[in-house]
C-alpha positions, 0 to 999 in steps of 0.5 A: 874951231871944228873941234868945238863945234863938234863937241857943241853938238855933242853936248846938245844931242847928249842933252837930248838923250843921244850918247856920242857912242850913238852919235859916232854911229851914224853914217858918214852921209847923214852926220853934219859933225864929221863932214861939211865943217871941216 
């Protein structure tokens, strides 16, 4: 279920303009997808 809440966002941001390379950038502290869903 994480991992497709993961991929959810990353398709949302990447409808944005926002890459996942960009996504998997950002810090810990700030990305909601890398922590607090697990």
């Amino acid at each position: 279920m994480c991992i497709d809440f993961k991929h959810r966002m990353m398709i949302e941001l990447h409808s944005q303009g926002v890459t996942i390379e960009e996504i998997e950038e950002v810090e810990p502290e700030d990305s909601f997808t890398s922590q607090g869903v697990i």
